[in-house]
N, C-alpha and C positions, 0 to 999 in steps of 0.2 A: 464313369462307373456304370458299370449295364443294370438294366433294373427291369428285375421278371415279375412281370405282373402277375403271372401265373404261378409266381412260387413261393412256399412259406417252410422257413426255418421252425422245425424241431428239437428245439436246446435244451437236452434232457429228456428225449425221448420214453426213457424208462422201458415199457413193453409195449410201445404202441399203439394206448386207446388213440388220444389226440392222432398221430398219424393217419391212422384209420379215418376217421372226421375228416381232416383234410383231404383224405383221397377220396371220399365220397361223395365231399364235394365240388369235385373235379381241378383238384391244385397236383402240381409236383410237389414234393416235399424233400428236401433235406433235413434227415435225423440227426442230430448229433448225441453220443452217449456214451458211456466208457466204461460202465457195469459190464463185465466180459461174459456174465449171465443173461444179461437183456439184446447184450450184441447178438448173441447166438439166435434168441429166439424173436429177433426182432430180424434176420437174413431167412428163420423158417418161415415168419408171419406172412413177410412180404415179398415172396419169394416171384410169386408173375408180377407183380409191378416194379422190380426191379428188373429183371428181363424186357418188360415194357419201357424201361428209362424212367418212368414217373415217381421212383422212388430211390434216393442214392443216402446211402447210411456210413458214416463217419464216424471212426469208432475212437474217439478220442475226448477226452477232458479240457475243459477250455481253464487255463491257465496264465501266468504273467510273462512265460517264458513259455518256449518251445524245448521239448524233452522228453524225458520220463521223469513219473514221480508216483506214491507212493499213494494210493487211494483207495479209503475204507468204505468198504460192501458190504450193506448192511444185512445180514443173514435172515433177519424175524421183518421186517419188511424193506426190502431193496430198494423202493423210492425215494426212502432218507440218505440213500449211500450218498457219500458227500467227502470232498477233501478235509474236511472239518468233520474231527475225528468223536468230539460233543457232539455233534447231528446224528453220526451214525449207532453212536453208543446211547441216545439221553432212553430213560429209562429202564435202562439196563437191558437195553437191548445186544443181544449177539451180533459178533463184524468181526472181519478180517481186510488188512490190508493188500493189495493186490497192484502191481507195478502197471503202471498202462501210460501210453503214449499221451503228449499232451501239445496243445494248440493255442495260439493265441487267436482269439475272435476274428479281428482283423483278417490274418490270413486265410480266413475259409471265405470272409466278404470279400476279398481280392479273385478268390480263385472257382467260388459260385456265382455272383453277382450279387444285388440286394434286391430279398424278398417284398411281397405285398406285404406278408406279415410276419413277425418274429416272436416266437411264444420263447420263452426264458424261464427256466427252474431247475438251476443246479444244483440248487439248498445252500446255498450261500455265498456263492461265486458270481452270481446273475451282475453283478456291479461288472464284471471285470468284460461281461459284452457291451453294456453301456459304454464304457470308458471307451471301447475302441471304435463306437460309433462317429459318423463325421456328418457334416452339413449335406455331400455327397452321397454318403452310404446308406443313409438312414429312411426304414420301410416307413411306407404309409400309416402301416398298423405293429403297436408294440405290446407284448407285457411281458412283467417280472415278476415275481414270487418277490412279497413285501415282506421283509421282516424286522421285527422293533429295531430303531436307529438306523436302517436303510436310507439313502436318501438320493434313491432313483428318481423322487420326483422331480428336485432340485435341477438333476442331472440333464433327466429328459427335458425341462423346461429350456436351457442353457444349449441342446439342441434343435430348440425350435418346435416342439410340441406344444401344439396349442390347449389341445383337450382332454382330462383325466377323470378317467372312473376308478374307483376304488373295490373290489369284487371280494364278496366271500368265494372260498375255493370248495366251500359244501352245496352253497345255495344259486351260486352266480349269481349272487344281488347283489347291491350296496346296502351297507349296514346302516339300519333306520338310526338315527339321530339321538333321536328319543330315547327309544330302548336302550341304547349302548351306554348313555349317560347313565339311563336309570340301575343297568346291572352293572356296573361300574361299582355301585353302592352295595350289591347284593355278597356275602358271602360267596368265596370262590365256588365250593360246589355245590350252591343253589344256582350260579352266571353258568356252569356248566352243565348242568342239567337243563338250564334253558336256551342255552346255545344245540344243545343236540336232539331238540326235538322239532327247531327250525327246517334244519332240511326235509323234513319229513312230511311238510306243512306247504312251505315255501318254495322247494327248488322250482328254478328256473328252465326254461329248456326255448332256444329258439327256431330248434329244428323238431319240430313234432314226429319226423318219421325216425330221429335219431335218440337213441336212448344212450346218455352219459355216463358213463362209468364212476364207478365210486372215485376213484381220484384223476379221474379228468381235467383240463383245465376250462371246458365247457365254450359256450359262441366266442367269437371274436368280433374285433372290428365293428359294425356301423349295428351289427347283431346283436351286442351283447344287453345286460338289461339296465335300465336306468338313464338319466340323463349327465351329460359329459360337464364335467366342473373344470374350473379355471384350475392354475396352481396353487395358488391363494386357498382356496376351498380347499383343493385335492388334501393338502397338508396340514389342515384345521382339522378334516377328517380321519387322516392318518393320526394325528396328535389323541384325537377321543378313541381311535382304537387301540392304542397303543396304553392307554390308562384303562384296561377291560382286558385284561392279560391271562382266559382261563384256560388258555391251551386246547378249548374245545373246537376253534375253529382259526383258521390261518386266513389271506386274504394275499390278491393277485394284483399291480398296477395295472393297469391299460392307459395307455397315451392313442392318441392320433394327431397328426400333424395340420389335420384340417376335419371337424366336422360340425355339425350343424344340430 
């Protein structure tokens, strides 16, 4: 299997902040996305780096089976659009369903090679590029969109990933110990008022000349912030966030297959 050091997987591109980051940091990127609003505007965004080759866009939904099927866009904010039809709809938000083409993982890693890094956020599907991952295929640098009863850890450990960080997707931290315990204890919307005044305090940033976008998925790799836990840990710590459930903040795995 060919393996481009130069190149990172965008799985769920959405409208392109992360892309942008990666191009600035001089990577190829393959987007993959099947929003047929973000596709459009994600061929205007990128329109000389695709004429440059450094950017090729995939407009397709990664799925169990190759085909079409039936995927909800979510109107009032597009980044939930999700084959899980509760994602796109939870509170009461506006969606329609819209027919779009569909890919199993595997065959895009057959017929691009594997990346340095593979960033994953389908809003619920991100398992189904894991699974197709091999001893072979699988990048240097990974992450997934966690969500409660995911068990990507599991997954990527059983692939040979040695190191996990657990990231909030507001602050690109890891979620302090302490604190999580203690608002665990706190009425939900006291833990939520105090989860959304973190980022505000807190956020992270490892590229000083680069400003993150409100739903970025923020540094990558050997960049991001905090230090790398075992699986053991990773899952002790997923376990305490996962009892601290105030919907004011979501949170991203990262693996690496070797770091220090």
């Amino acid at each position: 299997m060919t393996v481009r050091p130069d190149l990172i997987y965008d799985v769920g591109a959405s409208f392109g902040d992360d892309s942008a980051y990666y191009l600035s940091r001089g990577f190829h990127v393959l987007a993959v996305e099947a929003n047929p609003l973000a596709v459009a505007h994600l061929n205007r965004r990128f329109d000389s780096e695709i004429r440059q080759g450094r950017f090729a866009l995939v407009p397709v939904a990664i799925a169990e089976t190759e085909g079409t099927a039936d995927f909800w866009v979510c109107d009032d904010e597009p980044d939930r659009s999700s084959f899980d039809r509760s994602l796109a709809s939870g509170n009461g938000m506006r969606h329609h369903a819209v027919a779009v083409e569909t890919s199993q993982f595997g065959t895009l890693i057959e017929q691009f090679g594997t990346p340095f890094y593979c960033k994953i956020d389908i809003e619920g599907s991100d398992g189904l590029c894991l699974r197709d991952l091999t001893a072979t295929t699988r990048p240097a640098f990974i992450s997934a969109e966690l969500l409660p009863g995911d068990r990507h850890i599991e997954t990527l450990s059983g692939l040979g990933y040695a190191r996990f960080k657990i990231l909030s997707q507001r602050t690109f931290r890891p979620p302090n110990r302490i604190i999580t315990a203690w608002q665990a204890r706190l009425p939900s919307r006291v833990s939520r008022k105090l989860t959304n005044m973190r980022p505000l305090l807190t956020r992270y940033g490892a590229d000083g000349a680069w400003r993150f976008s409100e739903y970025s998925s923020g540094p990558f790799g050997s960049e991001t912030c905090g230090q790398w836990l075992t699986a053991g840990e990773a899952l002790g710590l997923q376990r305490l966030v996962e009892r601290n459930p105030d919907g004011a903040d979501w949170y991203d795995v990262h693996a690496a297959l070797d770091a220090s």
